[in-house]
N, C-alpha and C positions, 0 to 999 in steps of 0.2 A: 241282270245287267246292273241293277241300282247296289243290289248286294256287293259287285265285284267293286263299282265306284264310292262303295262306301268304305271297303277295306282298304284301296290306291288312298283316299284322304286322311282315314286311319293313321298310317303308312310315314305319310307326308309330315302329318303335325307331330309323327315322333322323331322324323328325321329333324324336322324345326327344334324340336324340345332338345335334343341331345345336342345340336349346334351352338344352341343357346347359351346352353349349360354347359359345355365347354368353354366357351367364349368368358362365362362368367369366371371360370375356375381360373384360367388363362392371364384375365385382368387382377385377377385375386394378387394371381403369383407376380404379378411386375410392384403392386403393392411394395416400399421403401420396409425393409424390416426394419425391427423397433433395435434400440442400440442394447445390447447386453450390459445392465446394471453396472455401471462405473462405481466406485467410490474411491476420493483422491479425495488431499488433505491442502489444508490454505495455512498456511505457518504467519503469523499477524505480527504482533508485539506484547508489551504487559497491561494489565488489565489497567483501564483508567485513560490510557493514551487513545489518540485517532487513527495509527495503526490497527490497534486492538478492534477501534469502533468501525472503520470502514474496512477491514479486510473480513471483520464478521456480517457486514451487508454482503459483501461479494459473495462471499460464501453461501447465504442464506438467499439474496438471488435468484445468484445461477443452480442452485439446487431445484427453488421450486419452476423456473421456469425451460430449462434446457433437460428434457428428459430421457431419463435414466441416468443424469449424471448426478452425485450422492456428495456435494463437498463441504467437509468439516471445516471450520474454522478449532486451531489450536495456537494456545498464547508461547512467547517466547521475549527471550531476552530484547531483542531487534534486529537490528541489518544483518550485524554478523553473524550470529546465529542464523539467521534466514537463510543469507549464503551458503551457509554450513551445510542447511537441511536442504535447497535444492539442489546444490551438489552433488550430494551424496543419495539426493534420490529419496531421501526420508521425509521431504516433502514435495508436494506436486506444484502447487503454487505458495505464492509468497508476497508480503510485503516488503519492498526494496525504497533506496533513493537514488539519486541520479549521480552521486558525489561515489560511493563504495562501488558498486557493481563494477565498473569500468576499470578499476586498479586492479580488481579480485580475478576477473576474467580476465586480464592480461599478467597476474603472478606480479604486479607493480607493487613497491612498497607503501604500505605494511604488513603486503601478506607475500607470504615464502614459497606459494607454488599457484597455480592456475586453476580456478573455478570456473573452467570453463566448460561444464554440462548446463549451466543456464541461460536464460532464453527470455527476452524482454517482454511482455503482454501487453500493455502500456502502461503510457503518462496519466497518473491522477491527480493532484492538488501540490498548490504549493506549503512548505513546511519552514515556523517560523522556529527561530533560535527565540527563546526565550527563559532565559533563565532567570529562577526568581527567590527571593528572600523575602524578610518582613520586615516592617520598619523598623522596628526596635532594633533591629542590627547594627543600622548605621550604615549600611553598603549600598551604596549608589552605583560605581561605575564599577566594571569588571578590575580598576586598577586596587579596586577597595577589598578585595578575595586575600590579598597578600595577608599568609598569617593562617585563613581561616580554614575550617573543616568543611569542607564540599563536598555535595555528594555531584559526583561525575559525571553518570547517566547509571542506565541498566546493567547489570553483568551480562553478559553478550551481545552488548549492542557495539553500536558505533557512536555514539555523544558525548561520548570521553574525545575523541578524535578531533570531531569540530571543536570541545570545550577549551583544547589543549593548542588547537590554532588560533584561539581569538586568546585567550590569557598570554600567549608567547605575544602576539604580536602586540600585546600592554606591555612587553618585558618582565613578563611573569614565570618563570621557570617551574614546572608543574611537579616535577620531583624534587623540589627542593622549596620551593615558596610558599606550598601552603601547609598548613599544621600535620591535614589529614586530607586523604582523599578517599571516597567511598562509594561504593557501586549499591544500589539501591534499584527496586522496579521502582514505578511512578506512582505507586497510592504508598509502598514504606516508607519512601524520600519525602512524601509531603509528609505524612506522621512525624518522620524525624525532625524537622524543620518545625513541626509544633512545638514539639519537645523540650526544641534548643538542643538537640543532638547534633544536626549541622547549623552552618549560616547560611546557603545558600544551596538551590536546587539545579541542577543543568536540565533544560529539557528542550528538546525541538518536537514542534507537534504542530497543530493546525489551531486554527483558531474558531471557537476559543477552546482550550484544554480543559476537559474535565476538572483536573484535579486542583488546576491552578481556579478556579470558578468557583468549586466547592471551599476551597481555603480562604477566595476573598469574601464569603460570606458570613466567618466568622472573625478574619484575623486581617489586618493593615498590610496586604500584599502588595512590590514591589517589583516591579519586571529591574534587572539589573542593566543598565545601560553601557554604552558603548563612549569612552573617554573620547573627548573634542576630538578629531580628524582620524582616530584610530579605525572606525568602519570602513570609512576611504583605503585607507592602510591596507587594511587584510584584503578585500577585493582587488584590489590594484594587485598585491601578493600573490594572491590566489581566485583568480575567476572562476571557480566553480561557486563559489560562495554569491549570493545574489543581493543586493541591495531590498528591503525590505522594510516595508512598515507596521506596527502594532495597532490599529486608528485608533483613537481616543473612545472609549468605552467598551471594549472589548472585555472587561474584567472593571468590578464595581472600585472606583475608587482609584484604577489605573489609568494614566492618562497615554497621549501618543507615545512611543518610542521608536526608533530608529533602530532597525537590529536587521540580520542578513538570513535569508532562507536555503534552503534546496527543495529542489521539486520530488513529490512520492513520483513514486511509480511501484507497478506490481509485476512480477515478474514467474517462470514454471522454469521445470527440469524441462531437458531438451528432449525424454523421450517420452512427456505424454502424448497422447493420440493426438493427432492434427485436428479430426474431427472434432474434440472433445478441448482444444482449445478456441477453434473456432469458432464453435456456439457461444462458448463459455464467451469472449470477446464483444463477439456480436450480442450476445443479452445483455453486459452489460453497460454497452455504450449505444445502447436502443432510446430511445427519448423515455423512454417506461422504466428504461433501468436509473437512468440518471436521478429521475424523477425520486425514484424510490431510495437510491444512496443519498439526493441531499435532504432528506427525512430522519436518515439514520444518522446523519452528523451536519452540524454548518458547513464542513468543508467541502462536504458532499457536493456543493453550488457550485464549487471549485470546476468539477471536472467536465469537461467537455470532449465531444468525439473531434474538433478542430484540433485538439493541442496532444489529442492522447499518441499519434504517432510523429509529431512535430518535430522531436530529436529521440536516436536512439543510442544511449548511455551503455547498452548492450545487443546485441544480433538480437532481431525479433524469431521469434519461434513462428515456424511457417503456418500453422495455423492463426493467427494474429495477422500475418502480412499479407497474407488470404484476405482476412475479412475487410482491411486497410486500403487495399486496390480495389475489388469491389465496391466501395462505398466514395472512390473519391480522395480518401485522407492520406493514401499514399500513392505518388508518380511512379 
């Protein structure tokens, strides 16, 4: 009898083990699989600008913190090219401003057909027009350019565009008024300007600019101003353009100026993975993430998850507008 009730318990604690052990196998399988190794690219600007410097945080990031997604950071002329590359899908994300994207994805002048495979991510910092020279120039107001050799912005960017709406609205005719006009990235153009190859630099960027920092600590830099009532002028003209300040020490030697912004933003192609912009979003407007982009740059302080869906200058990418409802920052 003890024999047979010992083999019934036998029995029992195997029917337990194999229950168990299935049970385990079971919970294994409901287990979230791991995402299959992304790698996508983040299209910035030129080396030296806060394109460059914060679309290389994002990148570096969402890389180490959202996993299996692998994202490069690669430089570039700026906006237009950027547009170019998510476009055409040669980049996944990107560096944008709030002024190009919205003409480009409606085929609006000055572009001749429709960019419309991109996809907004969000709002990150505001961006100052600042254009600068050196004293010895002599050029104070944008009225003061008549004549000289400028260098414009980047070659594929967009800073010729704004450069060429704030000199018109001096009455400065850009194909005919000045000596020379020159497309330069942001560390050749300040080289030139040592030089004396140009007189003046166009640039929009955050504050404070690398390269304008590095030049006023050897050379007499001058942020180029904006003639009596003319800033009024071009806003009044054109509201995409934002009333803006330089505060007094932003650059050694520079004092306040009065000059007009656009807001960054960053922006993907419309078919990366929803997942994989979604994280991407949510890491980087996480208190952790902010934290860590205003390290990578001043302007970094800039950006906030209140302001990142605030206006959208292009259709957000459903992944984005995912994480935006979720958290509150979008109705």
């Amino acid at each position: 009898m003890k024999k047979v009730l010992f083999v019934v318990m036998a029995l029992l604690a195997l029917a337990c083990l194999t229950v168990w052990a299935g049970g385990e196998q079971e919970g294994a399988a409901e287990e979230p699989a791991k995402r299959t190794p992304v790698q996508v690219s983040f299209t910035t600007g030129s080396m030296g600008g806060g394109f460059y410097a914060i679309g290389g945080g994002i990148a570096d990031y969402v890389t180490k913190q959202v996993d299996g997604v692998f994202l490069t950071a690669v430089t570039s002329g700026g906006v237009n090219e950027n547009i170019n590359r998510l476009h055409s899908g040669e980049a996944d994300f990107g560096m944008l401003n709030s002024s190009n994207p919205p003409l480009a994805f409606e085929g609006l002048p000055p572009y001749e057909q429709k960019f419309d495979n991109m996809r907004g991510v969000g709002i990150l910092y505001m961006q100052y027009v600042e254009t600068f020279t050196l004293a010895g120039t002599g050029i104070t107001t944008f009225q003061d350019l008549k004549g000289k050799t400028v260098c414009v912005g980047s070659p594929g960017g967009s800073m010729h565009e704004t450069f060429f709406d704030i000199v018109r609205a001096h009455g400065i005719d850009p194909d005919k008024d000045f000596k020379k006009s020159v497309y330069l990235p942001a560390r050749e153009a300040m080289e030139a300007l040592k030089l004396g190859q140009v007189d003046a630099v166009m640039e929009i960027s955050t504050l404070p600019t690398p390269t304008i920092s590095e030049l006023a600590l050897t050379h007499d830099v001058r942020i180029v101003k904006f003639a009596p009532g003319y800033r009024e002028k071009l806003v009044q003209a054109m509201p995409k353009y934002l009333p803006v300040t330089i505060p007094d020490g932003a650059y050694p030697g520079v004092g306040r100026v009065d000059t007009v912004g656009l807001a960054a933003m960053w922006g993907c192609n419309k078919d990366v993975p929803e997942d994989v912009v979604y994280e991407a979003t949510k890491a980087v407007y996480s208190p952790a993430g902010l934290e860590y982009l205003a390290q990578v740059h001043p302007a970094g302080a800039g950006i906030n998850l209140e302001g990142a869906a605030a206006f959208q200058p292009i259709p957000l990418h459903p992944g984005a507008e995912r994480f935006y409802r979720e958290v509150g920052a979008l109705k």
